[in-house]
C-alpha positions in Angstrom: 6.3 -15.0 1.1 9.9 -13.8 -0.3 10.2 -17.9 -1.6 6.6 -17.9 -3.4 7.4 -14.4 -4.7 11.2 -15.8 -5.9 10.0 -18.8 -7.0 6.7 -17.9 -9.0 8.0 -14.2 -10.1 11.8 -14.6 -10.0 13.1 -11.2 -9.0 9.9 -9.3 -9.9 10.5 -5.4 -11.3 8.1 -2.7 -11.2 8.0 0.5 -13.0 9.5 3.2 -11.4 6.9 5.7 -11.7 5.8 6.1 -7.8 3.5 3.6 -8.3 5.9 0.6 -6.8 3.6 -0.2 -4.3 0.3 -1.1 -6.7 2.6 -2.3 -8.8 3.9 -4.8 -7.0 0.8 -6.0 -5.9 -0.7 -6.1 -8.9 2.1 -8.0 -10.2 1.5 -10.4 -7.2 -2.1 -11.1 -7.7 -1.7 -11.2 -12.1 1.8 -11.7 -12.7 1.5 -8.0 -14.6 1.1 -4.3 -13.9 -2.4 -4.0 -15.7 -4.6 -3.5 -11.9 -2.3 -1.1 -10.4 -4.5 2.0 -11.4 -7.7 0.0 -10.3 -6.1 -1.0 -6.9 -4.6 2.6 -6.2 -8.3 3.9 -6.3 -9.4 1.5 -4.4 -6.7 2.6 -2.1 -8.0 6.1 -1.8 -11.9 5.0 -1.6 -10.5 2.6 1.3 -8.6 5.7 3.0 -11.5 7.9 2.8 -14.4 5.7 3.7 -13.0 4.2 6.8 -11.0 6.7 8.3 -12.2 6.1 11.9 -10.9 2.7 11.8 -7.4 3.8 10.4 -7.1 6.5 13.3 -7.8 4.0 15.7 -5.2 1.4 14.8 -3.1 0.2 17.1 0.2 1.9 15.7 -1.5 4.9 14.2 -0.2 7.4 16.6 3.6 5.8 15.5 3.0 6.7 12.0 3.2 10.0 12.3 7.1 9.6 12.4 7.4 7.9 9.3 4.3 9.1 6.9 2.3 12.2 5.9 -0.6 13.4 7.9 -3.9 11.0 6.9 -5.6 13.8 4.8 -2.4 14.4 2.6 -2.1 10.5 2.4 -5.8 10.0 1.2 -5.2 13.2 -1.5 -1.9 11.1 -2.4 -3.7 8.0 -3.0 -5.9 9.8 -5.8 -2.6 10.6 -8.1 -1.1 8.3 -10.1 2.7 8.8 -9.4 2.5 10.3 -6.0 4.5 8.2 -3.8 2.9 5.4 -1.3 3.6 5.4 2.6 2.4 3.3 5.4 -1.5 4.8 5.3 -1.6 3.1 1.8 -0.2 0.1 2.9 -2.4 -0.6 5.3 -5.5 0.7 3.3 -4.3 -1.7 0.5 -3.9 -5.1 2.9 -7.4 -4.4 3.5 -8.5 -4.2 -0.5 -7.0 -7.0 -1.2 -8.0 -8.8 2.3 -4.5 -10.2 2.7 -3.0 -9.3 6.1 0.2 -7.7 6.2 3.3 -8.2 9.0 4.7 -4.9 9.5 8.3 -4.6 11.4 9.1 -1.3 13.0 12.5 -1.5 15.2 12.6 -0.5 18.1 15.1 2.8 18.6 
């Protein structure tokens, strides 16, 4: 992925504005920044509606330790700006249906 990205995008850049993460992948799937409202929303419908599942995933109970509770994280996902963790990440892979390889060391 990192070649296709450096190769089709160069070095992409996304606004600094705590929207990185939509950004990104907006700028991913368009080559601009122009869905990363649309896909943030999505985000939070995503969170909200399918809670159950996201509770149950296999390395929910881990991300305690590295991200806010779920219900701040849906809230979060509804405010342009507010920051993204791993909840959103997750939520996202599954809006855009593209999975997502997640690396958490080992400590």
């Amino acid at each position: 992925m990192t070649n296709y990205v450096n190769d089709v995008y160069g070095n992409p850049i996304t606004t600094g504005d705590g929207n990185c993460l939509h950004n990104a992948i907006s700028i991913l799937l368009l080559g601009n920044e122009s869905l990363a409202t649309l896909l943030r929303y999505l985000t939070c419908i995503q969170l909200v509606k399918n809670m159950d599942a996201y509770m149950n995933h296999l390395i929910s109970n881990d991300l305690y330790f590295v991200s806010s509770d779920y219900d701040e994280a849906c809230f979060d996902a509804s405010i342009s700006g507010a920051f993204s963790n791993t909840w959103h990440l997750l939520a996202l892979s599954d809006v855009i249906m593209c999975p997502n390889k997640k690396h958490i060391p080992k400590c």
